[in-house]
LUMNUTI-386730 format. One line per field, with one value per residue (C-alpha): chain; residue number from 0; x, y, z. Coordinates in steps of 0.001 Angstrom, whole numbers, plus 500000, padded with zeros to 6 digits. Layout:
<sites>
unit A,...
pos NUM,...
x X,...
y Y,...
z Z,...
</sites>
This chain:
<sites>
unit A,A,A,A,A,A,A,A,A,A,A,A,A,A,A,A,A,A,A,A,A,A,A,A,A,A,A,A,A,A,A,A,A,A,A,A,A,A,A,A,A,A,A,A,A,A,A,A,A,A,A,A,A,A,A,A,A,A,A,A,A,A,A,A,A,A,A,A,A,A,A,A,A,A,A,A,A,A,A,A,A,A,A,A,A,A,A,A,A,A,A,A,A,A,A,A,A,A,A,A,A,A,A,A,A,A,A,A,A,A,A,A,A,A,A,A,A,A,A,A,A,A,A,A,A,A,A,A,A,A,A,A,A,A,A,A,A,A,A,A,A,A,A,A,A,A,A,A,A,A,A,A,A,A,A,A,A,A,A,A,A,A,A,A,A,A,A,A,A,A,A,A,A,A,A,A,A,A,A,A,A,A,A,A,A,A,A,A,A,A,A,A,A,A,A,A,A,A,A,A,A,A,A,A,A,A,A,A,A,A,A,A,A,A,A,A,A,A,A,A,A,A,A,A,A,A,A,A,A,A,A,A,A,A,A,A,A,A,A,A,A,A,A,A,A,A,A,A,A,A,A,A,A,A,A,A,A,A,A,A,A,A,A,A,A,A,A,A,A,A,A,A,A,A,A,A,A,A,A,A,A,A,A,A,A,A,A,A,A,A,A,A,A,A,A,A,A,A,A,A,A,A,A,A,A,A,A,A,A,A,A,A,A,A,A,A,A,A,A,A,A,A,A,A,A,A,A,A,A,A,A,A,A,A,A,A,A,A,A,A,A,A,A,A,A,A,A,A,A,A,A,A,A,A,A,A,A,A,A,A,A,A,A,A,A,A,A,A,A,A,A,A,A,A,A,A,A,A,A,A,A,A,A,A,A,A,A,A,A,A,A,A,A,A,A,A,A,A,A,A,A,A,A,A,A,A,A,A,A,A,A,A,A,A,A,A,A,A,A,A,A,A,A,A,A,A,A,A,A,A,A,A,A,A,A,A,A,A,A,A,A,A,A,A,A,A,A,A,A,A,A,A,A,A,A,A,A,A,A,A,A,A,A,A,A,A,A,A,A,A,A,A,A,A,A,A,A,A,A,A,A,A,A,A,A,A,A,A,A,A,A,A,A,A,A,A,A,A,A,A,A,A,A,A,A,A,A,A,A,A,A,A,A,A,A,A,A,A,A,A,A,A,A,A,A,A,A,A,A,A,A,A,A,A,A,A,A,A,A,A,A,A,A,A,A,A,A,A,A,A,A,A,A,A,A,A,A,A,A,A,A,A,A,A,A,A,A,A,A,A,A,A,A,A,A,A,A,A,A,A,A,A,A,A,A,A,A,A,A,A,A,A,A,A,A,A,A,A,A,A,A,A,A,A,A,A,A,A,A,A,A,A,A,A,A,A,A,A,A,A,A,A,A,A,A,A,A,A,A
pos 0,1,2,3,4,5,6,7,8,9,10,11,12,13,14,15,16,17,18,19,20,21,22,23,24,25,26,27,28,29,30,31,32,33,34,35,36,37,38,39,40,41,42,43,44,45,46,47,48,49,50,51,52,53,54,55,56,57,58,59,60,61,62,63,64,65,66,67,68,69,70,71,72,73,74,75,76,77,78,79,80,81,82,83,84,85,86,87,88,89,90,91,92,93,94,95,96,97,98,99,100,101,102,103,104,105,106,107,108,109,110,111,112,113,114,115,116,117,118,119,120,121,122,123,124,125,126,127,128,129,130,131,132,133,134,135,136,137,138,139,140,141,142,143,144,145,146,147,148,149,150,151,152,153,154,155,156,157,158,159,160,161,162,163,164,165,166,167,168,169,170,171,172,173,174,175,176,177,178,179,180,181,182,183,184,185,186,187,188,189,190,191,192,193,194,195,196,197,198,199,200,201,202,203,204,205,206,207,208,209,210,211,212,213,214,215,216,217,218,219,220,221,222,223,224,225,226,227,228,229,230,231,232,233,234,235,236,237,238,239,240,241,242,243,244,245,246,247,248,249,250,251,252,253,254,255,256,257,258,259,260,261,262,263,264,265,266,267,268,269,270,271,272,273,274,275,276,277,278,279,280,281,282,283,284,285,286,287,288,289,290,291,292,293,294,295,296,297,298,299,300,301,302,303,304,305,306,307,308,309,310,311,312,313,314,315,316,317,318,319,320,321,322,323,324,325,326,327,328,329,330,331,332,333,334,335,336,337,338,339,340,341,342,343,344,345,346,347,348,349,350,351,352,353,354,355,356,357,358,359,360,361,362,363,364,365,366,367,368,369,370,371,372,373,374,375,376,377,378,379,380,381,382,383,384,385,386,387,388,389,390,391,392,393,394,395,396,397,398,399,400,401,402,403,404,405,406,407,408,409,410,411,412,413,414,415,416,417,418,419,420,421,422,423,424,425,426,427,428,429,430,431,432,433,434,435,436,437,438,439,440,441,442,443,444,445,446,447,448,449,450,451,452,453,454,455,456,457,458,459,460,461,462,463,464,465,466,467,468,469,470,471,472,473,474,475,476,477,478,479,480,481,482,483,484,485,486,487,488,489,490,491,492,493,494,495,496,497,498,499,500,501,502,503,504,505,506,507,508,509,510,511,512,513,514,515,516,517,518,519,520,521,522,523,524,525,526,527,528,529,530,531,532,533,534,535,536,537,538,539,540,541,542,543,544,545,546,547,548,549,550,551,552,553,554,555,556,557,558,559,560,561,562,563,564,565,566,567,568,569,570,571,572,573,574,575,576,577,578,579,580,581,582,583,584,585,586,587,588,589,590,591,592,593,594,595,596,597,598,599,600,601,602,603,604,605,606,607,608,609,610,611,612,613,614,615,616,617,618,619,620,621,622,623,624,625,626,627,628
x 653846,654612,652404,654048,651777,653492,654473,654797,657381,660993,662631,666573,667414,665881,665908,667842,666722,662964,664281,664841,668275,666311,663413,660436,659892,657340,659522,657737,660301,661024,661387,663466,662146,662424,660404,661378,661648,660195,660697,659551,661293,660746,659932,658678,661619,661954,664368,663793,665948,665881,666578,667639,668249,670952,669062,669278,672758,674286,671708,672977,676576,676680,674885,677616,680207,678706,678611,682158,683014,681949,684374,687438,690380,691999,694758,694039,690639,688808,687130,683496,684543,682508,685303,685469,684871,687715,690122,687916,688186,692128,692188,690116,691621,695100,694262,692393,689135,688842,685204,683808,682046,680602,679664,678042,675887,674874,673662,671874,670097,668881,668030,666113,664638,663868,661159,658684,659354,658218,655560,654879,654484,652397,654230,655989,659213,660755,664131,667185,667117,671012,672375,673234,676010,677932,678331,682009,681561,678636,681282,683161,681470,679190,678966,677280,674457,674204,671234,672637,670272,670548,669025,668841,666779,664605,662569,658537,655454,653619,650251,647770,645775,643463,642407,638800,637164,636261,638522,638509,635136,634772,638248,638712,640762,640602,641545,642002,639993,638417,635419,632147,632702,629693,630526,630118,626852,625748,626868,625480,621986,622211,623381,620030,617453,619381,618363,614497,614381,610850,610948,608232,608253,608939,606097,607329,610462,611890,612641,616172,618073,619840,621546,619297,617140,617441,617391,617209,619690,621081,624932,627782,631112,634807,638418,639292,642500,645284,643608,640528,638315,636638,638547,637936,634391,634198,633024,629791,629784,630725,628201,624424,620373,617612,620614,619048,621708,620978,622763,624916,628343,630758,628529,630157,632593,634277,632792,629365,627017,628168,628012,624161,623523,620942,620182,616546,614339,615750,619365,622435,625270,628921,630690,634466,634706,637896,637788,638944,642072,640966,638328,638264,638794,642425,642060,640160,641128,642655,642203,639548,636208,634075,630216,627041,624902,621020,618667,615398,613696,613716,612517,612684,613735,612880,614308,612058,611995,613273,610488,609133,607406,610878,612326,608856,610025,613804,612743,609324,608869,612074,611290,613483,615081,615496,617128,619546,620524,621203,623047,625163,626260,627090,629640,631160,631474,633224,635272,635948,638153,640681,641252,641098,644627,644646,641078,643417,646106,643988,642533,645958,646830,644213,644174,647946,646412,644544,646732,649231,651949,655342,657325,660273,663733,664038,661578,662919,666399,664881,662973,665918,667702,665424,664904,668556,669311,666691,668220,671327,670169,668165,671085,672968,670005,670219,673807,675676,679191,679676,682859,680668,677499,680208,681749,677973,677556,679127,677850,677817,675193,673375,672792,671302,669649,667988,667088,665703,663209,662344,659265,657901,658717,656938,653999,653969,654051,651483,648630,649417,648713,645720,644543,645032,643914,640453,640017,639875,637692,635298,635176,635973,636868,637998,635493,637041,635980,637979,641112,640781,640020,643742,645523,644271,645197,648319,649041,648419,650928,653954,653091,653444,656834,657798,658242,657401,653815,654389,650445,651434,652949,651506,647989,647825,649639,646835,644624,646457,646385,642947,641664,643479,641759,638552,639337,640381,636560,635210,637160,635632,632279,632838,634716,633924,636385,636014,636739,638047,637233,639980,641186,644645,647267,649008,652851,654673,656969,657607,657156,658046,661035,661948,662245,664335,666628,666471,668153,670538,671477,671597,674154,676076,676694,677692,680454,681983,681897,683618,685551,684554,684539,681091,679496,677613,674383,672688,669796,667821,666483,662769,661836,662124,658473,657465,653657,654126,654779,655098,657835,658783,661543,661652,662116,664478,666563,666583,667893,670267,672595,675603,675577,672697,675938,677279,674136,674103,677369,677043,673746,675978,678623,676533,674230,677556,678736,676963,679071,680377,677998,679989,681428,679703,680552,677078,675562,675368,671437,672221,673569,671143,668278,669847,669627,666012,665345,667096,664911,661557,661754,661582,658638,658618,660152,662944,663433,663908,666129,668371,668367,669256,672332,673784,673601,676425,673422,673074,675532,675006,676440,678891,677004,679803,677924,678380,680880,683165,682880,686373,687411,690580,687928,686431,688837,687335,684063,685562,689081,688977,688222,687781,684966,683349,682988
y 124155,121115,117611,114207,111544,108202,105613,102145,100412,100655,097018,096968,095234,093121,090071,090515,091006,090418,088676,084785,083418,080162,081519,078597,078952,081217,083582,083348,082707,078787,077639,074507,072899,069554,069697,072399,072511,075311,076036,079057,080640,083823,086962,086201,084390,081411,078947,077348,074525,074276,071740,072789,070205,070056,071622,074477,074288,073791,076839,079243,078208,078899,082215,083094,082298,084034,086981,087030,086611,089717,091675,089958,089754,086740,086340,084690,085403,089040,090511,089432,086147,082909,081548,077978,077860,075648,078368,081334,079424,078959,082822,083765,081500,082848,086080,084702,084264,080263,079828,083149,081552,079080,081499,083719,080730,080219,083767,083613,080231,081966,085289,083230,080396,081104,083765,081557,078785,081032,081822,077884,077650,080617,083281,086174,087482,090945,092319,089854,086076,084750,081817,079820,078265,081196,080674,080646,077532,075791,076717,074198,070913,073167,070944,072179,069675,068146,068870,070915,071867,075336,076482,080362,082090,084878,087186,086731,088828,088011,086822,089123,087115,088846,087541,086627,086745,091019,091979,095167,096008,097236,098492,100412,102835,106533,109730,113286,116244,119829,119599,120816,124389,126119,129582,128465,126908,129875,132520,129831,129904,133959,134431,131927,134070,137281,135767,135632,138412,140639,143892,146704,150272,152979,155750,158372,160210,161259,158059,157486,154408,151823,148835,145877,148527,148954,151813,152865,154984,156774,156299,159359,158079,159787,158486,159847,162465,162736,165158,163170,165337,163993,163464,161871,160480,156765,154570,153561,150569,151437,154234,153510,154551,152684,150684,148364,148871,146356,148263,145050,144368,143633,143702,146545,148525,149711,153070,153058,151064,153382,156168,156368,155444,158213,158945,159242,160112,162916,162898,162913,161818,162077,158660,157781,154017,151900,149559,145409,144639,141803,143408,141758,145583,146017,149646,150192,147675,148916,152427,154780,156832,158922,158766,161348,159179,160170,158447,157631,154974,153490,150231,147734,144115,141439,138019,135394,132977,129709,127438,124988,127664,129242,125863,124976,128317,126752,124071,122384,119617,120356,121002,123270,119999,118537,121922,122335,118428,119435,122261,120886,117446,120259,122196,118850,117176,120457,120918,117223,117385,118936,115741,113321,112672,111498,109560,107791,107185,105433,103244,102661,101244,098786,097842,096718,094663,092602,091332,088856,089785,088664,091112,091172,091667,093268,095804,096913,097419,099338,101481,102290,103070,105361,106904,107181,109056,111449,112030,112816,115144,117296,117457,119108,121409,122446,123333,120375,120371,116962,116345,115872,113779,111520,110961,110114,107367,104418,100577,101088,103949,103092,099438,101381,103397,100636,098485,102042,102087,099062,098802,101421,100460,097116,098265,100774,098353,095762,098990,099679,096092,095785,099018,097694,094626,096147,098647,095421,093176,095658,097410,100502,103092,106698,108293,109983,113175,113535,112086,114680,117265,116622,116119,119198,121207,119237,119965,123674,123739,122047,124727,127674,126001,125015,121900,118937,116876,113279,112789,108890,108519,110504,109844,106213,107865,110386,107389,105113,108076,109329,105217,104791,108067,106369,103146,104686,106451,102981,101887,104482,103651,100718,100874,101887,104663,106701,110033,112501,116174,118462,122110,120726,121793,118433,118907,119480,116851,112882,111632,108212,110319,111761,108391,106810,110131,110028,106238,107369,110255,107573,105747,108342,108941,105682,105567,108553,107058,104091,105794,104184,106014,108377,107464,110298,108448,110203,107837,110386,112276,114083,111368,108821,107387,108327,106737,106661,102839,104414,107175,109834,107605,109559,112669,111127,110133,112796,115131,113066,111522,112652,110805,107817,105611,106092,105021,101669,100843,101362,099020,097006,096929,096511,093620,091557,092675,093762,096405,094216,095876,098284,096673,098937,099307,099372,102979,102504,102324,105541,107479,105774,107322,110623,111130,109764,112250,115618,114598,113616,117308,119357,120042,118449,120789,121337,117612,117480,120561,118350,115200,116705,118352,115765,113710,116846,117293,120807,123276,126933,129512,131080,133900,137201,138787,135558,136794,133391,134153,133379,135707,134308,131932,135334,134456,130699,132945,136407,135449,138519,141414,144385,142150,141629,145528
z 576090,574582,575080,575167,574909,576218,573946,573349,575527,573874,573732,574542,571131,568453,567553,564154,560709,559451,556183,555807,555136,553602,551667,550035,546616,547329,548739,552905,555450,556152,559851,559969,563725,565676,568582,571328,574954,576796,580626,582386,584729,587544,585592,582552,581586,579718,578562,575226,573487,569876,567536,563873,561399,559352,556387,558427,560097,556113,554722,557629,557156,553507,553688,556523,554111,551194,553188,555012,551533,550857,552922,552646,551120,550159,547724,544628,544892,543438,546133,546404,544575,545980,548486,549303,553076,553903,552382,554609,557418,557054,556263,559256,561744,560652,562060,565028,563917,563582,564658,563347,560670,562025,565086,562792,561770,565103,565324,562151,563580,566725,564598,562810,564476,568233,567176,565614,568117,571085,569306,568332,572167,572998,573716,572653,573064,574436,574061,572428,573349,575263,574198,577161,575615,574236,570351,570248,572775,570304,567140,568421,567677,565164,561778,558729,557326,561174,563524,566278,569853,570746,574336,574458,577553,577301,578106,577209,577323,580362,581029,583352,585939,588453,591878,591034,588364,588032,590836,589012,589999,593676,594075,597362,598472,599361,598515,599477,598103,599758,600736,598613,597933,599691,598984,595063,595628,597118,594553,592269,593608,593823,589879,589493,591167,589953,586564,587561,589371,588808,588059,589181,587784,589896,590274,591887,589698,592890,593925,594271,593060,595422,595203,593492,591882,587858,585811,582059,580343,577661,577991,575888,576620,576055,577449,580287,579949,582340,584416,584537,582256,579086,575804,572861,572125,572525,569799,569434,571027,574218,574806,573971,574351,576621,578449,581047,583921,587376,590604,591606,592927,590034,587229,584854,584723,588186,589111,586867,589517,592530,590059,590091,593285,594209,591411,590061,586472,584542,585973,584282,586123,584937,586384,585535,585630,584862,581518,582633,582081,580097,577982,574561,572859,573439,572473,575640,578272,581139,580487,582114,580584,581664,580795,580519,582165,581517,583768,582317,584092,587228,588620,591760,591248,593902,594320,593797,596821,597291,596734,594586,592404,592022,590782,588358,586261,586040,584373,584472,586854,589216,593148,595241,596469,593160,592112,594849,594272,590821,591471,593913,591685,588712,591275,592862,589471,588579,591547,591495,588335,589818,591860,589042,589457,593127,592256,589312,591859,594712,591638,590178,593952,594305,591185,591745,594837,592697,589691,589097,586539,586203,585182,582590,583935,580202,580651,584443,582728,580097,581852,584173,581685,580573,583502,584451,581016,581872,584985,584077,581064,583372,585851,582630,581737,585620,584964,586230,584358,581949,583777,586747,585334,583711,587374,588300,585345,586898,587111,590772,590851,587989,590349,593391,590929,589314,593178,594233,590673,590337,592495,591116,587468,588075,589660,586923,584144,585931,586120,582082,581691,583492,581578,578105,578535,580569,577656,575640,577404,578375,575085,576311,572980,572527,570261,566831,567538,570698,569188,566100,568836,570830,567245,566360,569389,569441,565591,565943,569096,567120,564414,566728,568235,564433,565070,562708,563585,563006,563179,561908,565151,567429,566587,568238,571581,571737,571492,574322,576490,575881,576673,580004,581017,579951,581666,584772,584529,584188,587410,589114,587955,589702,592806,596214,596722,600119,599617,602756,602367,603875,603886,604570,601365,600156,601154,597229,598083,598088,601785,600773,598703,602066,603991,601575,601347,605502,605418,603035,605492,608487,606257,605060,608962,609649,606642,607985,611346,610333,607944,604988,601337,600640,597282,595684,595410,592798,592789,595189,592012,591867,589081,591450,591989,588726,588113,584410,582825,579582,580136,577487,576231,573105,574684,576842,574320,572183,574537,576062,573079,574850,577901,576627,575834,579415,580781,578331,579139,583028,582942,581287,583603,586671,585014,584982,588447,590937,593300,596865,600151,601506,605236,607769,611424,612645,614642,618227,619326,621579,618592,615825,618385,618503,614694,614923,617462,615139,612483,613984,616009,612663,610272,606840,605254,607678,607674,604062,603749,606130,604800,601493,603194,605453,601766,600495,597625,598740,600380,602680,601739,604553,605752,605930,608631,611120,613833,612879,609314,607712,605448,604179,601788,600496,597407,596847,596204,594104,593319,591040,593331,591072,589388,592626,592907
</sites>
């Protein structure tokens, strides 16, 4: 099994090269400013106008010539020659290209320029700025040498605000868990007096042995042939002299404890038991022996009771109260792991409740996109034909796609927020030793898969993911969760899934009704819902080059035009009620087997023993009938 630790957020594009097209003599990158205007806008957007000075409209414009220079040809001049730009600009605008220069210096100017001047007003940009004015428009009346104002809008990193000061602490919520596992506790408390149990000699070599007596032996063992008989000797370590055997359920071998029931001093009983399955010698395990069993000693055991005298030989100090307390925390806290997840969940939800981030547009896209790709590459791995995922990769779908997401993506991004910025504040750190501990085991599992360890990159995932668990920990320190013990098995699918699948069904009715085209909406996809901020983009990626592209240029596509609502003749209240009424009388399950096939995502099989079975299709499913035999 492989681990994938999430990573960083993946920006959409950046913001151009790192190196300076005007350098200071010492070589650091010069920012030619006037003063800027910065407005902020919904979503952690902003709109920033920027005033570069004609040092740095003339320095942009010559470095845009020098490299256009570069790669063309001009005749007269060798190429690579310095060209005047008057004579590149003729050239260029001859072939329909009169403002590319100048357009590329615009680019260069934002490249280099709106960076630092977000940052000069406190914040910090994701994804690639947009010029408001396009750059071919700004060409134009572009002059080298003359200060020029460029407004570009963009997407910032946003600020986290919470409620009240510590709204983190005392989070409530609730979640669901079994309840405390008696039956453990008990066999718990049983192994614990088993353990100081007293043991009195037996007198009287009659006496025969019963279950919770001991015994001493002297133990020959051989493997067991076909017929049952003895075989070959056993090693040495599995037969033995003065072996302390305690008659109890399940504590050797099956067959040796009921074997010498009855049995008393100077016996020899010949028992066939059955090696585990598991049993660490491999030479042995499963098979069967059978053992000279020579009974030397015999003994009674009793139970110590359950008082405070009991719990004083445990451990000095503890009562019987104290003990049981202790007992039971250890077997909750245990138990309790197991529901660590839905703990983490009822956190993650009230923890939403009580911060105030804006969310980039950029990083909704992104993640979309991200989760779209995914989509569609484990449609392909589920044997969906190309031909067919490419019909699924339109602007259109990848819109309702996206509106369906979104929620989820934002409230996902806000709780990875709050968790970075509360391992901050609060100091909370992974120690070393339990970051080794994961690289190791995650080193040693990329060996046995030969696959390359990146520990470079990897190592700081293992340490993001190994803090929000701590975090999360510290939350529940903290909060006031209430927590509901049932026996109840959580359903294995989305109910919230199941609704929005259900409203798709009610509207795939009412298109056919009104006769309207059906869209395949593929947006109904088991990753919907996905609690994760920081998806697997890498694996997402990686597996998906073929149809990554699609995705980008459908997001694309529907950014710029949003598909026009689909006119719909509204269902009639009586028949709107009726579908209510088919779905609300089946179970779950029922309910989402048919939700998932009025949406065409699943078909039945014709069943050939229905009496209006039609067999003239029998060739749609066998058109070769000698392979069908």
């Amino acid at each position: 099994m492989r681990f994938s630790y999430h990573c960083l957020l993946t920006l959409l594009l950046t913001t151009g090269s790192a190196s300076a097209f005007i350098t200071s003599p010492a070589g650091r990158s010069t920012t030619f400013l006037n003063a800027n205007t910065l407005t902020r806008k919904p979503n952690s957007a902003v709109e920033i106008a920027i005033t570069a000075p004609g040092t740095a409209t003339s320095a942009a414009f010559d470095k845009a010539c020098s490299e256009l220079s570069k790669n063309v040809t001009i005749a007269g001049f060798r190429k690579g020659a310095k060209i005047p730009p008057k004579v590149l600009e003729g050239a260029l605008a001859a072939r329909g290209g009169r403002s590319a220069i100048r357009a590329q210096a615009i680019n260069a100017l934002v490249a280099e320029l709106v960076e630092p001047a977000l940052k000069s007003e406190g914040v910090t940009p994701i994804g690639q700025p947009t010029l408001i004015v396009s750059a071919e428009e700004l060409a134009e009346t572009f002059e080298p040498g003359k200060d020029i104002e460029i407004k570009v809008a963009c997407d910032v990193w946003p600020a986290i605000k919470f409620t009240s000061e510590e709204a983190y602490k005392g989070l409530k919520g609730s979640y669901t868990r079994k309840p405390f596992n008696q039956e453990k506790f008990d066999t718990a408390m049983a192994d614990l007096r088993d353990r100081y149990a007293e043991t009195s000699k037996i007198d009287d070599p009659t006496a025969k042995l019963a279950m919770g007596d001991a015994c001493v032996v002297n133990m020959v063992g051989y493997m067991a042939t076909a017929d049952g008989e003895k075989g070959e000797p056993l090693p040495n370590a599995a037969s033995g002299d003065n072996v302390e055997i305690i008659l109890g359920q399940g504590r050797y071998m099956e067959g040796l404890v009921e074997g010498l029931i009855g049995a008393s001093v100077g016996d020899t009983r010949t028992v066939t038991v059955a090696f585990p399955d598991k049993l660490r010698d491999k030479s042995l395990a499963g098979k069967k022996a059978v053992f000279d069993v020579n009974v030397l000693e015999t003994s009674t055991r009793s139970l110590p009771e359950l008082n405070d005298e009991f719990a004083e030989k445990v451990r000095p100090g503890l009562t019987i109260e104290s003990l049981k307390e202790e007992l039971r925390k250890a077997i909750d806290e245990e138990d309790s792991k197991e529901y660590v997840g839905a703990r983490n969940k009822a956190l993650a939800d009230a923890l939403a409740e009580v911060i105030d981030v804006e969310v980039p547009e950029t990083i909704v896209q992104q993640q979309a996109k991200e989760k779209y790709a995914l989509m569609m590459t484990e449609m392909r791995d589920g044997g969906t034909p190309d031909a067919e995922i490419k019909k699924l990769i339109t602007p259109e779908n990848f819109q309702k796609y996206r509106d369906i997401v979104a929620d989820d993506i934002k409230k996902d991004f806000k709780i990875s927020m709050a968790s970075d910025y509360l391992g901050e504040i609060e100091q909370i750190e992974v120690p070393a030793n339990q970051i080794d501990e994961q690289m190791g085991a995650l080193k040693k599992e990329a060996e046995s898969a030969g696959e390359a360890f990146e520990e470079a990159a990897i190592r700081p995932k293992v340490e993001a993911t190994l803090q929000r668990r701590l975090v999360f920990d510290f939350l529940a320190g903290h909060a006031d969760l209430e927590v509901i013990y049932s026996d109840q098995k959580e359903p294995e699918f989305d109910a919230a899934l199941m609704e929005k699948l259900g409203e798709e069904s009610l509207k795939r009715e009412q298109e056919i009704e009104s006769g309207e085209p059906i869209g395949l909406d593929v947006e109904e996809d088991s990753s919907v819902g996905s609690t994760e901020i920081k998806s697997m983009a890498e694996d997402a990626e990686a597996s998906a080059d073929e149809v990554e592209q699609e995705v980008v240029e459908a997001a694309k596509e529907a950014e710029a035009e949003k598909a026009p609502p689909v006119n719909e003749e509204p269902k009639s209240p009586e028949d709107g009620a009726a579908l209510a009424a088919k779905y609300a009388s089946m179970s779950e399950e029922e309910r989402a087997f048919a939700i998932l096939l009025d949406l065409g995502m699943i078909n039945i099989s014709p069943d050939p023993d229905d009496p209006n079975y039609d067999s003239s299709i029998d060739d749609d499913f066998c058109p070769e009938y000698d392979a069908c035999e």
